[in-house]
C-alpha positions as MATLAB code, in Angstrom:
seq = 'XXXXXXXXXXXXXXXXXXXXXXXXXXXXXXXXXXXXXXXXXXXXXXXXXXXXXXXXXXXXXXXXXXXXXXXXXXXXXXXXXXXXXXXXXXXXXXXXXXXXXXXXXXXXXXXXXXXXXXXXXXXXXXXXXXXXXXXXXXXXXXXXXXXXXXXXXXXXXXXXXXXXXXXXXXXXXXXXXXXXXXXXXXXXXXXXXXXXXXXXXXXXXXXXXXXXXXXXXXXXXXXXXXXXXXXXXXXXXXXXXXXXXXXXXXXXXXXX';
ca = [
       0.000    0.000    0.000;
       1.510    3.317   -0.923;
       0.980    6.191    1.488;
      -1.568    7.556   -0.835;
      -3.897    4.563    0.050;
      -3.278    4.517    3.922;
      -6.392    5.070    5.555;
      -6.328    7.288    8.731;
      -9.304    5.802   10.776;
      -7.936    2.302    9.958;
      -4.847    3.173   11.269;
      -6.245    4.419   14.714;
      -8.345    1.526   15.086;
      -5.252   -0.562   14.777;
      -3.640    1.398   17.351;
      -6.557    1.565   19.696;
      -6.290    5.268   19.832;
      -9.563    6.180   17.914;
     -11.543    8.494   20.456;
     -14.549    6.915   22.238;
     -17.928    8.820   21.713;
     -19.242   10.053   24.748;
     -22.589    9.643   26.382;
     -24.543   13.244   26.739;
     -26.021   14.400   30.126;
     -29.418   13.477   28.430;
     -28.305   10.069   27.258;
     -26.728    9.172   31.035;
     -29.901   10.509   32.652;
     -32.490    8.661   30.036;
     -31.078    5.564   31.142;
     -32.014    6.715   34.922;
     -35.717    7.897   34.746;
     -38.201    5.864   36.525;
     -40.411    4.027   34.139;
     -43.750    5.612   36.145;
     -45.658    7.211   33.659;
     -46.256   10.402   36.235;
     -43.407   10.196   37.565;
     -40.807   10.165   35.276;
     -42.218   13.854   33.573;
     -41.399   14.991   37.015;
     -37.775   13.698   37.380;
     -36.984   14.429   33.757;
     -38.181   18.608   34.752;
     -36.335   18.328   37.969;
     -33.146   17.226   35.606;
     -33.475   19.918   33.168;
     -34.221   22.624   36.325;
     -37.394   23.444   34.568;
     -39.802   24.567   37.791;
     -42.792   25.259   35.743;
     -42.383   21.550   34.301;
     -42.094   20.455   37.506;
     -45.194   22.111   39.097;
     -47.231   20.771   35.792;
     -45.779   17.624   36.540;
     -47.039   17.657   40.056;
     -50.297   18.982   39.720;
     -50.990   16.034   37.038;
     -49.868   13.487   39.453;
     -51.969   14.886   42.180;
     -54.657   15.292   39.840;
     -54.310   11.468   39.261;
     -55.121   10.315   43.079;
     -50.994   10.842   43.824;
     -50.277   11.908   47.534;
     -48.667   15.228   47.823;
     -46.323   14.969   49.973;
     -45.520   11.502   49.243;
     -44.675   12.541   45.635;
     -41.685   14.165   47.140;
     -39.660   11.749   48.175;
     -41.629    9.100   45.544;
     -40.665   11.810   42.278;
     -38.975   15.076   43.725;
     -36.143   12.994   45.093;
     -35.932   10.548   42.944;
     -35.109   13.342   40.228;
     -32.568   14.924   42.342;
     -31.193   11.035   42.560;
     -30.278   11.088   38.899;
     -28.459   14.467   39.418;
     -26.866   13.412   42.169;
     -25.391   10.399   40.194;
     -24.367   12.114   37.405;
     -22.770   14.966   39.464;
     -20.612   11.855   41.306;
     -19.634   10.635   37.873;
     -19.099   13.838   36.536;
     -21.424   13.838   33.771;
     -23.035   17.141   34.753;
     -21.747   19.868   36.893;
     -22.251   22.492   39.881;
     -24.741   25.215   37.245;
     -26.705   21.999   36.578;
     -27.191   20.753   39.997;
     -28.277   24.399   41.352;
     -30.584   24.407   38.812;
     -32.164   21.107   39.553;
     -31.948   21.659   43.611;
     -34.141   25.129   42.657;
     -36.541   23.070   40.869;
     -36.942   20.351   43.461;
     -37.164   23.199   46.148;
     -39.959   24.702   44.488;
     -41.487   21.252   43.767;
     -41.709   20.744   47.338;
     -43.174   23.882   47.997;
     -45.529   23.223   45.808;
     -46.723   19.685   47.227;
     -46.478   21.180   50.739;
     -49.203   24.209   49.602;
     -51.457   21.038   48.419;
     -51.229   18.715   51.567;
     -52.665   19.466   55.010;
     -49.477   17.989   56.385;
     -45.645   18.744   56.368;
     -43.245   16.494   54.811;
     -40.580   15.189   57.388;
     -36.767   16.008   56.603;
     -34.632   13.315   57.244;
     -32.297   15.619   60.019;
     -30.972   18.777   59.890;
     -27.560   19.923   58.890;
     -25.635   23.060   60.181;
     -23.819   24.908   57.128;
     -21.124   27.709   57.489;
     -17.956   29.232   55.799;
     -15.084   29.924   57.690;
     -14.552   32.786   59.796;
     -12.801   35.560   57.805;
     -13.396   33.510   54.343;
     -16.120   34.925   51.756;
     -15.621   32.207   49.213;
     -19.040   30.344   49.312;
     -18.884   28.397   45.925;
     -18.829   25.200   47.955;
     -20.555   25.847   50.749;
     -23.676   26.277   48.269;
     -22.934   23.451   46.084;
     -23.445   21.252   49.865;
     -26.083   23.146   50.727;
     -27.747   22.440   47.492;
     -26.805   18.527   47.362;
     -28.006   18.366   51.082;
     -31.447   19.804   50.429;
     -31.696   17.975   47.284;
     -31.160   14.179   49.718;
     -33.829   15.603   51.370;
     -32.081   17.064   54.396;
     -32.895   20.572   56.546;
     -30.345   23.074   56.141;
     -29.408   26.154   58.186;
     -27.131   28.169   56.035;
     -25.469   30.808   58.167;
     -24.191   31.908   55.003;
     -20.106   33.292   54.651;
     -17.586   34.810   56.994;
     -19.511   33.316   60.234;
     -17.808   34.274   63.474;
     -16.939   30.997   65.500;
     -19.864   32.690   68.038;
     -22.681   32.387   65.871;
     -21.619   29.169   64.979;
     -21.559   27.781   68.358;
     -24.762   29.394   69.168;
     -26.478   27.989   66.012;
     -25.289   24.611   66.979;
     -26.435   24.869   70.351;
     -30.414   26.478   69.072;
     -31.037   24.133   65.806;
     -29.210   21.045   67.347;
     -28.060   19.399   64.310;
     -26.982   16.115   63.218;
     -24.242   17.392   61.600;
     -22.251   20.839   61.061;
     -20.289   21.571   57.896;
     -17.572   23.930   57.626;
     -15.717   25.086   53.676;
     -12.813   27.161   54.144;
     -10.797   28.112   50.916;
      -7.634   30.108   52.589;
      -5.360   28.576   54.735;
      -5.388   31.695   57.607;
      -8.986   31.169   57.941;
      -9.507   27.028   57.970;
      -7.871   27.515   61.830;
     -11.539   28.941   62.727;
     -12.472   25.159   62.658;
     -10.867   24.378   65.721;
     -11.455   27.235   67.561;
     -15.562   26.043   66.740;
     -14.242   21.923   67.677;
     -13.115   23.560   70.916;
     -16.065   25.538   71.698;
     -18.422   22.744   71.042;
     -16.821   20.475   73.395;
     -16.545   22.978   75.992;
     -19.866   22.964   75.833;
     -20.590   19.193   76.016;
     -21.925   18.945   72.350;
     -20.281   16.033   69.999;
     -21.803   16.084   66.637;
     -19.808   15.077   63.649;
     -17.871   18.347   61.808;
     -17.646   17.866   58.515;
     -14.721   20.078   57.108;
     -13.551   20.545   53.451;
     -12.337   23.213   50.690;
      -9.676   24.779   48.772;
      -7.465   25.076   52.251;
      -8.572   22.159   53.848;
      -6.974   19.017   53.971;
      -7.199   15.839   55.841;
      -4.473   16.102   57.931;
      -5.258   19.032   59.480;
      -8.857   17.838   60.018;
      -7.482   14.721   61.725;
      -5.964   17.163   64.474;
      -9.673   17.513   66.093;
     -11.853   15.336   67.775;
     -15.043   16.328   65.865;
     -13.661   16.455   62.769;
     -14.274   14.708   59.469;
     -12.774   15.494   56.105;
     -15.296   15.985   53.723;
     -12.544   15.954   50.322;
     -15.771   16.363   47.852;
     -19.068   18.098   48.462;
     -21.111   15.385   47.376;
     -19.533   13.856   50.426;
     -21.852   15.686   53.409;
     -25.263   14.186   51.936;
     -23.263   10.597   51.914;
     -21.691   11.605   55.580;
     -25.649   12.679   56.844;
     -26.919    9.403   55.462;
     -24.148    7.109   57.505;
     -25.366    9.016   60.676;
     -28.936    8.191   60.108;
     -27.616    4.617   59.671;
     -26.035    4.887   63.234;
     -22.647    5.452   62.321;
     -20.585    7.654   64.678;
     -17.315    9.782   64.917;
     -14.748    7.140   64.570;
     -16.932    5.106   62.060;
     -17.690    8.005   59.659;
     -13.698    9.279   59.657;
     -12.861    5.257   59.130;
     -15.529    5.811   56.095;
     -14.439    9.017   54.517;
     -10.476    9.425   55.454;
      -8.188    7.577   52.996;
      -5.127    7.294   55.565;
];
């Protein structure tokens, strides 16, 4: 064969080097959908962040005998499932998930206006940034994946003194408290907050992560667990509802 007659493609194929088509977000999640015919219109809208789809979606169910409330755990979260998975596998990112946790928020808004009773969270979940720190980026992407496992948040927001977090602590009484720090001077807020919470007799897992954090210095306190990804707190809430404590959950989620 002269060079004139070589065939590219052929030639990667031999080599094994011909690029692999990749699934779309749409083609991952497709495969996901429940096969309910109310249902899935509902987990589809809450995938594509589409709240008026959602609310149609809804109101069609209910319409159809469906229990409010229970179509939030039995559509709403099984929606937020499929973004969950695809976040973890990296199929879809942080503007998609915000989008879907808005829909599902409204969703259950929505279910909660057309039931004479209130859905039950599974626990509630303290959520802070670092004293000092204004970089919130991933203290919103756990507060959305939280909310969207169908947990209670308190967001104190950015910057929260090592007070207000103590005091918020002691008022909501969480099952959990989550800490993001991006800077290195400001992650040392987290133990002055470890301290102050065991001064005051309280020992509820601290889940720490960020730009700054790392899981050695986590490791230093006794309440602390190293949260490396933020789809890690709605995995870390779960394992507490399951009865697993301090030393189990760092066993869990530290790698050495």
């Amino acid at each position: 064969m002269t060079s004139l007659e070589i065939e590219p493609n052929t030639i990667l194929v031999r080599y094994n080097v011909e690029k692999e088509k990749s699934m779309s977000p749409a083609e991952a999640a497709e495969e996901l959908y429940p096969k309910d015919e109310l249902i899935r219109p509902i987990a589809e809208a809450i995938f594509e962040g589409e709240e008026d789809d959602v609310v149609d979606g809804l109101q069609k169910a209910i319409d159809a005998g469906k229990d409010p409330i229970a179509l939030i755990d039995d559509a709403l979260m099984v929606g937020m499932g499929v973004v969950s998975k695809l976040y973890d596998e990296g199929v879809i990112f942080l503007p998609n998930v915000m989008m879907s946790a808005d829909a599902m928020l409204e969703g259950i808004e929505f279910c909660k206006s057309k039931s004479s009773t209130a859905p039950v969270a599974k626990g509630k979940v303290v959520c802070h940034v670092a004293e000092g720190d204004v970089h919130d980026i991933g203290k919103s992407i756990v507060v959305a994946l939280l909310r969207a496992n169908g947990f209670d948040v308190v967001d104190l927001g950015r910057d929260v003194p090592v007070d207000e977090v103590v005091e918020a602590v002691k008022a909501e009484k969480p099952m959990m408290l989550t800490g993001t720090a991006l800077m290195t001077t400001t992650m040392f807020a987290f133990k002055a907050v470890n301290d102050r919470l065991l001064e005051a007799g309280i020992k509820i897992p601290f889940q720490c992560g960020g730009g700054a954090v790392n899981q050695d210095f986590v490791s230093q306190y006794e309440l602390g667990v190293y949260g490396e990804e933020a789809a890690d707190a709605p995995k870390m809430a779960q394992a507490i509802l399951e009865g697993k404590d301090l030393d189990a959950l760092k066993k869990q989620f530290h790698t050495h």
